[in-house]
N, C-alpha and C positions, 0 to 999 in steps of 0.2 A: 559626589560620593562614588568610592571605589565600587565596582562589583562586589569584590571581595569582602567588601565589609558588608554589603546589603545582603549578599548570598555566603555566608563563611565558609572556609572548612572546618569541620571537627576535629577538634584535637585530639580526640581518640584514635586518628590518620596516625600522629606520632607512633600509639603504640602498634597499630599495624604492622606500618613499615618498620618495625624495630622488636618483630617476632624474631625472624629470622635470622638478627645478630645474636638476639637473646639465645635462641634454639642452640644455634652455635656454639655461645661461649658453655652453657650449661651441659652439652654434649661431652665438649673440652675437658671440662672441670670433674664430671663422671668416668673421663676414659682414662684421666689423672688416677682418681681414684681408684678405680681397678683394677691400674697397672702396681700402685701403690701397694694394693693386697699381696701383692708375688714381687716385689721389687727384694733386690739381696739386701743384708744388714747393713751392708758398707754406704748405702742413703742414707740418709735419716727421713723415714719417712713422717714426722710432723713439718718441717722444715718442703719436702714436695708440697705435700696438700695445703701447706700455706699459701706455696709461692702458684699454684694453679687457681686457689679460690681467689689470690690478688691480680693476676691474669684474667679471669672471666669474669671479676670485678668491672676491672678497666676495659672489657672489651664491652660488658654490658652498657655501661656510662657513656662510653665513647660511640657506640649506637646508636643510644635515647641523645644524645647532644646533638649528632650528625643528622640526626632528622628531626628535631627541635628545629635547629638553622636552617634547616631545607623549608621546612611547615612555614616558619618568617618569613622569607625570601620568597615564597611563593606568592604570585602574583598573575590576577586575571582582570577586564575591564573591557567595554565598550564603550567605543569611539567613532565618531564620523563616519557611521559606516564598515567599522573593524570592531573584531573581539580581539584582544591580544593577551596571548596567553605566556608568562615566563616564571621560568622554575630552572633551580641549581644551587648549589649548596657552595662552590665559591664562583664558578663561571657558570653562566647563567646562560641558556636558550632560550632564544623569544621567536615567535611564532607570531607573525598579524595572519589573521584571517577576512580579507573585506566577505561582507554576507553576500555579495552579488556572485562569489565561487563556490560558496556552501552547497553540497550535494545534500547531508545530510546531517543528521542530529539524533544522537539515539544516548539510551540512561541505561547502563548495565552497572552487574555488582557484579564480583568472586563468591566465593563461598566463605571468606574472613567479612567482606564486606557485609554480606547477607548477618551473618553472626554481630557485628558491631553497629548496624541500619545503619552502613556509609554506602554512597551512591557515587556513579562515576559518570560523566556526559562526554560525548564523545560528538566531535566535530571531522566529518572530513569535505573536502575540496580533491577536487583531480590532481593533488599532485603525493608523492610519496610523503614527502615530511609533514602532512598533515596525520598519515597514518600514527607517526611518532611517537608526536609531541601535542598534536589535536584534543589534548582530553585534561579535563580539570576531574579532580579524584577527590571524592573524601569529604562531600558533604550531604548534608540528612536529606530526606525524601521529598520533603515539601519544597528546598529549596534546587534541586535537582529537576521538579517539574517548572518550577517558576523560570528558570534559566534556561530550558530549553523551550520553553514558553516564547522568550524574552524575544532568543537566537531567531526563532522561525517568524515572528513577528516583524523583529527587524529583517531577514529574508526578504518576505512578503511586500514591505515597505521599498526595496530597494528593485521591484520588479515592474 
């Protein structure tokens, strides 16, 4: 069995990552509107504020999708001595970590994290691309300790 399936992530990750398209098109669709309020007669202003609410429509959907297929595709696991971590939404980065270069292992949140109890573990090794890409995001508390539990265990084994 996968990591990922033993330790999930929350799909509540989706809506996280998919604040900030939302924030956006909602922004859009407001600045529509206001400009809408003083636009001259020669618009038609029902015909704008259609065609901005069917814009921030489709920018909203096209968010919640693009990180729907990210949240699938994401993928973590332990093996022979490696954690391997890969995530991308159509080209994909993969990252093997053997635990014999893990320096360290730590559990941090944001302050959306904090708000939705999504948890994030963080792996680094001496080298820069651990800094990167080293981190699985976006699942609950309990399984955030068990996983970095798991990591330092296997650590410990390979010393």
């Amino acid at each position: 069995m996968a990591l990922r399936e033993s330790i999930p992530l929350q799909k509540i990750k989706i809506v996280k990552k998919s604040l900030g398209g939302i924030f956006a098109s909602v922004v859009f669709m407001g600045a529509v509107y206001l400009y809408s309020t003083t636009v001259s007669i020669f618009v038609e202003k029902t015909s704008l504020l259609m065609g901005a609410f069917g814009i921030g429509t489709i920018l909203c959907v096209g968010t919640l999708l693009f990180q729907y297929i990210y949240f699938k595709r994401y993928f973590y696991d332990i093996n022979q001595g490696n954690i391997i971590i890969r995530k991308g939404f159509i080209a994909q980065t993969e990252i093997t970590l053997p635990f014999s270069k893990i320096t360290d292992v730590y559990v941090d949140q944001d302050i959306l994290d904090v708000m939705l109890g999504l948890y994030d573990v963080h792996i680094s090794t001496p080298t820069i691309t651990s800094g990167l890409f080293a981190h699985i995001d976006g699942i609950n508390k309990k399984g955030s300790e068990k996983m970095k539990h798991m990591i330092l265990e296997n650590i410990s084994k390979n010393f």
